[in-house]
C-alpha positions in Angstrom: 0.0 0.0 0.0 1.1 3.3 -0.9 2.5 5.1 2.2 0.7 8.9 2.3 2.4 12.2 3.8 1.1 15.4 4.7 2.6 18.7 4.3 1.6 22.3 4.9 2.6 25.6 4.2 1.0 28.8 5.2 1.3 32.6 4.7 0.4 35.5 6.6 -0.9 38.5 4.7 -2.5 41.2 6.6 -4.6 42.3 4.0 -6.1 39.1 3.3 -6.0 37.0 6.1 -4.2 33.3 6.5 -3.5 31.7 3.5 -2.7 27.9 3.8 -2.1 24.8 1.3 -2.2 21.7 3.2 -1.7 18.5 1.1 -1.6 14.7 1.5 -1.0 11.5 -0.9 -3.9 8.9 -1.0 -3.6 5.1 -2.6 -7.2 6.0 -4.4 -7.7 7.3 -8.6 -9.0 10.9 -8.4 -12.5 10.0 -9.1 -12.6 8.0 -5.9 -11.4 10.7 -3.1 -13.5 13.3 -5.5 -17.1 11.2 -5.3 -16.7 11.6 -1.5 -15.1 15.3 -1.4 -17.2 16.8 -4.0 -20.2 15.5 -1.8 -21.0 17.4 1.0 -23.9 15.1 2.4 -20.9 12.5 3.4 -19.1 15.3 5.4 -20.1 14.1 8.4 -19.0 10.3 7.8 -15.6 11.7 7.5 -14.9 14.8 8.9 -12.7 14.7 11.9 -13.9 14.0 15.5 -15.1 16.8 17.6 -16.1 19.0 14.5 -20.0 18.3 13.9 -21.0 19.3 10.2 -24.4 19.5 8.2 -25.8 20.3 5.6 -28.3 23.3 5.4 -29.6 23.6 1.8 -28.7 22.0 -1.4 -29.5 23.6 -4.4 -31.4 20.6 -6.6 -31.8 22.6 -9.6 -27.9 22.4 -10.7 -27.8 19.3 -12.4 -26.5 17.9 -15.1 -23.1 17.3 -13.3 -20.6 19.7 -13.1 -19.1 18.3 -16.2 -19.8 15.4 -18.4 -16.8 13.3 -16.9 -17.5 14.1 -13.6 -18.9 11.2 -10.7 -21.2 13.0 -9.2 -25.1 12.7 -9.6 -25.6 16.9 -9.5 -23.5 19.6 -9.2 -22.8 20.4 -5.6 -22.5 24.5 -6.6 -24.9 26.1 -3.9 -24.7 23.4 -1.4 -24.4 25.5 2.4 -23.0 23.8 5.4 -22.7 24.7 8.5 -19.7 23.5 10.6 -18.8 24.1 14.3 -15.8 23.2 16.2 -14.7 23.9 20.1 -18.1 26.4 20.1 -17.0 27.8 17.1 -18.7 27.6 14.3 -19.1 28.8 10.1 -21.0 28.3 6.8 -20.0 28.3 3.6 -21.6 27.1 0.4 -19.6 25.7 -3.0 -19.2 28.1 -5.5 -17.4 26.5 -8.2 -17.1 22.4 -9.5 -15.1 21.2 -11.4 -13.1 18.1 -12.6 -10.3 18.8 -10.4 -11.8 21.9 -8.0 -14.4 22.4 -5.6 -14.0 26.0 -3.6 -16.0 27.5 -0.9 -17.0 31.0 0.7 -17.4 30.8 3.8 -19.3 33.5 4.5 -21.0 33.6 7.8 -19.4 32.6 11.5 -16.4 32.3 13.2 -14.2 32.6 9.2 -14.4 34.7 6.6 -12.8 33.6 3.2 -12.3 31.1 0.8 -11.2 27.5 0.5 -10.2 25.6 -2.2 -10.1 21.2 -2.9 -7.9 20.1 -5.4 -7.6 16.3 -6.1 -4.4 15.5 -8.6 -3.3 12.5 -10.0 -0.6 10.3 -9.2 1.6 7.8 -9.9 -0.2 7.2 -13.6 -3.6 7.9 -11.9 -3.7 5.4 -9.5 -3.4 7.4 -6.6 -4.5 11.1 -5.6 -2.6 14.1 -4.1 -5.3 15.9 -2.3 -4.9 19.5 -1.1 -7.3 22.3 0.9 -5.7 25.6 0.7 -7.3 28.8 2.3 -7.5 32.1 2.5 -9.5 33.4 5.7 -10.1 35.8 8.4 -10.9 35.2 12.0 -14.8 36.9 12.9 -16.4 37.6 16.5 -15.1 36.1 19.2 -12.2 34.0 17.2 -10.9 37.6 15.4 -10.7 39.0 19.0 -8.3 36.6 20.9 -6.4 35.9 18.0 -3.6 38.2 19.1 -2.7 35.2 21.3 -3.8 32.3 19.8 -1.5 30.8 16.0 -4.6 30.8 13.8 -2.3 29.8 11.0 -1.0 26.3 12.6 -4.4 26.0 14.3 -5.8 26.2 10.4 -2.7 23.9 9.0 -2.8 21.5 11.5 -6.8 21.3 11.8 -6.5 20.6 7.6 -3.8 18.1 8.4 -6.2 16.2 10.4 -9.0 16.5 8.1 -7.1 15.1 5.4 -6.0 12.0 7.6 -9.7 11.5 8.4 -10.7 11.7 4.6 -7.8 8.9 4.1 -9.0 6.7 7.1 -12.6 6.9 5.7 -11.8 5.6 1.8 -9.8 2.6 3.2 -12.9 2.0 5.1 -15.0 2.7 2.2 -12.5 0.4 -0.1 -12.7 -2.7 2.0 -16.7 -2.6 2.0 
């Protein structure tokens, strides 16, 4: 079995909040990790502990898919979620889907900003790098004890775990 690593990088820009790239390698073909990913009803089957998810509206009228090669039933483009972790919590609905994107505003909660899923091929397709970058701002009560608290790792290292939850969940898958 392929062994998977994680990295992360991240970027402070006062302007426009924390930017941040976090990436791991999966043993699954792209179309696999993005028929989970690109679905946001199965966020909560995969989404770390501790960090409750749902959805809040989907938006049935985008359909066909978001592009004639593309695994999913419907487009997932309007689809809001609401997530909340450690009291915190944020929406955000899909704004763009595509073969090999999916990006989110977040746009109410704890975050302002943007987040982006890319899911890559690998070694001749039969594997998938899979990356979540972002670009956000701490809100409320998050934006106001941020002056002591490293928003950045928290964001890295929250995406790290994330990404190791989304791997633990297609071997589960795969063995079914």
């Amino acid at each position: 079995k392929m062994a998977t690593q994680a990295a992360g990088e991240a970027q402070k820009d006062s302007d426009s909040g924390i930017n941040t790239r976090t990436c791991r390698d999966m043993p699954f073909r792209p179309a696999v990790v993005r028929g989970v990913v690109w679905n946001p009803h199965s966020y909560s089957r995969w989404w770390q502990r501790g960090v409750s998810v749902k959805v809040l509206e989907t938006d049935n009228t985008r359909s066909p898919p978001a592009s004639p090669s593309s695994d999913q039933e419907c487009s997932p483009i309007g689809t809001r979620i609401e997530a909340c972790n450690y009291g915190l919590c944020w929406q955000g609905h899909v704004t763009k889907a595509t073969d090999s994107e999916l990006e989110w505003d977040y746009d109410q909660g704890a975050v302002r900003g943007t987040g982006k899923w890319t899911v890559d091929p690998i070694d001749q397709g039969d594997a998938s790098r899979v990356c979540y970058a972002t670009n956000l701002k701490a809100q409320g009560a998050l934006g106001a004890v941020m002056w002591f608290m490293n928003f950045e790792k928290m964001q890295r290292d929250g995406t790290a775990t994330l990404l190791a939850s989304l791997d633990q969940h297609l071997a589960t898958v795969a063995k079914q």
